[in-house]
C-alpha positions in Angstrom: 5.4 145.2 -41.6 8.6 143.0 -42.8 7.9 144.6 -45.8 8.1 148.1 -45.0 11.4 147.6 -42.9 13.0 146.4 -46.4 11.8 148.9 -47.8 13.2 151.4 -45.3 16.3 149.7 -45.3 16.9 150.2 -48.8 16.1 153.8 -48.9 18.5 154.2 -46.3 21.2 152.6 -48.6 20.1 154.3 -51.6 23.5 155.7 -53.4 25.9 153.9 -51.8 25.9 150.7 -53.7 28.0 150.6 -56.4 26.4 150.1 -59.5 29.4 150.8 -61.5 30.1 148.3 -64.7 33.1 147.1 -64.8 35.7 147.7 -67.5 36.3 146.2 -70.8 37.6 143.0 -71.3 37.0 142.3 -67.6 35.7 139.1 -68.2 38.7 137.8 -70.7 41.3 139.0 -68.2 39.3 136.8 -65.1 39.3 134.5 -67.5 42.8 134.4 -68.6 43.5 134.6 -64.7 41.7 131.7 -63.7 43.6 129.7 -67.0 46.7 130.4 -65.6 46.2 129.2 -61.9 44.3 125.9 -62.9 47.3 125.3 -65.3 49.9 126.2 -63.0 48.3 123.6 -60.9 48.3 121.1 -63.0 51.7 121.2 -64.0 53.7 118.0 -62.2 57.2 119.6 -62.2 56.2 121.9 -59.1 55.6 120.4 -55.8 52.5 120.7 -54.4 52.3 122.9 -50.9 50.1 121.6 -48.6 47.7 123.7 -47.1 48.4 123.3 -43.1 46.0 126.0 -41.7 42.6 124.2 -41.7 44.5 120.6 -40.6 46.1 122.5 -37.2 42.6 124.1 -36.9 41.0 121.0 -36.3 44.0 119.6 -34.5 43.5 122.8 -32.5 39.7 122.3 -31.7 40.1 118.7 -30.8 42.7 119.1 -28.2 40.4 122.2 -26.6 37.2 119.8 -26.5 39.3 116.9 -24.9 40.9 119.1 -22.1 37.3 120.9 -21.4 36.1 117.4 -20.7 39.2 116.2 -18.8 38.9 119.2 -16.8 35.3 119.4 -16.2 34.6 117.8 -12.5 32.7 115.2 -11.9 29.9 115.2 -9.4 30.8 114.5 -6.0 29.7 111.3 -4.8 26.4 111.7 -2.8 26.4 111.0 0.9 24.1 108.6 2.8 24.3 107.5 6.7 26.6 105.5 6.1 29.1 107.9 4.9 28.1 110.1 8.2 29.9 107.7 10.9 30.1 104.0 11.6 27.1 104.0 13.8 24.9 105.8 11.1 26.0 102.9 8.7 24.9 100.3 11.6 21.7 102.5 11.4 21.2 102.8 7.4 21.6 99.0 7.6 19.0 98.1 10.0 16.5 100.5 8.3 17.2 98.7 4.6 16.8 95.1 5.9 13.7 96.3 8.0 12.2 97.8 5.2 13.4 95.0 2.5 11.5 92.5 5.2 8.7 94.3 4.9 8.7 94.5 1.4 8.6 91.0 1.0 6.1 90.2 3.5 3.8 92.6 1.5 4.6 91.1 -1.6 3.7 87.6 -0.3 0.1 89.1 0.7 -0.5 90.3 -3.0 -3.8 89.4 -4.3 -6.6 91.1 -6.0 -8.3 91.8 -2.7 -5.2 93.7 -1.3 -3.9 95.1 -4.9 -5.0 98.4 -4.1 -3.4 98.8 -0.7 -0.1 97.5 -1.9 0.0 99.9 -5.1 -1.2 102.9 -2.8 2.2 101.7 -0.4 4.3 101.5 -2.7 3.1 105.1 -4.5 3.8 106.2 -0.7 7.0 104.7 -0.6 8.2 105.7 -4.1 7.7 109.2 -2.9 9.4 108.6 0.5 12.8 107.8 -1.7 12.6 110.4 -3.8 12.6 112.5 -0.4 15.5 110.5 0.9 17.1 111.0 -2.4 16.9 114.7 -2.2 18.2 114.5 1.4 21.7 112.9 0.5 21.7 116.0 -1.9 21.1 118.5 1.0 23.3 116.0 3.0 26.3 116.3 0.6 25.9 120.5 -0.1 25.5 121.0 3.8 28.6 119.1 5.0 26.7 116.4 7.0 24.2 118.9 8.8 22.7 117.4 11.6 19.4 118.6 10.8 19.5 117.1 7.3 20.6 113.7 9.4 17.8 113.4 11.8 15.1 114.2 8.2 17.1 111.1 6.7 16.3 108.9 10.1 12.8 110.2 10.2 12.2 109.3 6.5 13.1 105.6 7.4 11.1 105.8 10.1 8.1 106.9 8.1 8.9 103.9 5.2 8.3 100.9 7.7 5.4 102.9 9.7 4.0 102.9 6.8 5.1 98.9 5.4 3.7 98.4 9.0 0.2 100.5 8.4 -0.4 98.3 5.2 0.0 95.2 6.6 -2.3 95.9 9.4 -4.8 97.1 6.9 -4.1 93.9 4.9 -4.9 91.6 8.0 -7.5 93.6 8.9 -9.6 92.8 5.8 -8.1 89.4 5.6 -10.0 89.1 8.5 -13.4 90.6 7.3 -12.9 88.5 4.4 -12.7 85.2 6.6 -15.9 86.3 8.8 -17.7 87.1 5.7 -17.4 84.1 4.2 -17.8 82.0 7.5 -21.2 84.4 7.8 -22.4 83.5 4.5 -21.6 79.6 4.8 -24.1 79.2 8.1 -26.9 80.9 6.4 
């Protein structure tokens, strides 16, 4: 295929290349020509010009990439609660230290009977944030919606019901744990 498109090509060019030789004594007059220059370059007496067209070229396209990036804006900052009003940032407070209490009650009931439970939360939780982290996006294009507020609140909320879940699950088979064991001591 490839081939027959060159091929084409070149029949469609065919007598208007120019296929003339050149004259006689071309090649002693380029030569000659070339003799010349390279000595008239070489002689000392005549001050050499400096070429300024490909230094203010570059000069050129440095100062146009530095005022593209001094120009380009930066991202606004997201928004959060706290940016929303003074009792919002009472509110984002109370839902971080409630859930960083959590956290670290959970942590403290690690083991390898509860490791599966903790890494399900936290999968949960990782996913929560990535919601909430989407939100302040939606937050900061829709100019503190109200709607966008209340999924924020409601996405804290679900955080410690779930912190909360977990740790009721891990009592909860703490507890079968214990009346197994006591159950297989008095037999």
């Amino acid at each position: 295929m490839e081939k027959d498109l060159l091929d084409n090509l070149f029949e469609d060019l065919k007598g208007q290349f120019d296929t003339e030789e050149p004259q006689q004594g071309h090649e002693e007059r380029f030569i000659s020509k070339l003799n010349r220059k390279t000595n008239s370059q070489g002689n000392t007496n005549k001050t050499q010009s400096i070429n300024w067209k490909p230094l203010l070229a570059i000069a050129a396209s440095v100062i146009i990439c530095l005022s593209i990036f001094v120009t380009i804006p930066n991202d606004p900052e997201l928004l959060d609660l706290a940016s929303v009003s003074p009792e919002m940032s009472s509110t984002q407070d109370f839902f971080i230290t409630t859930i960083d209490n959590e956290l670290k009650k959970l942590n403290e009931e690690r083991s390898p009977l509860t490791e599966k439970i903790i890494e399900d939360a936290m999968l949960q939780l990782k996913l929560l944030e990535d919601d909430y982290n989407q939100l302040k996006i939606d937050l900061t294009e829709s100019n503190e919606d109200q709607r966008v507020i209340y999924a924020m609140i409601t996405n804290f909320q679900s955080r410690i019901q779930i912190l909360n879940t977990v740790l009721e699950q891990i009592e909860n088979v703490k507890t079968l744990k214990s009346n197994t064991d006591e159950n297989t001591n008095t037999i």
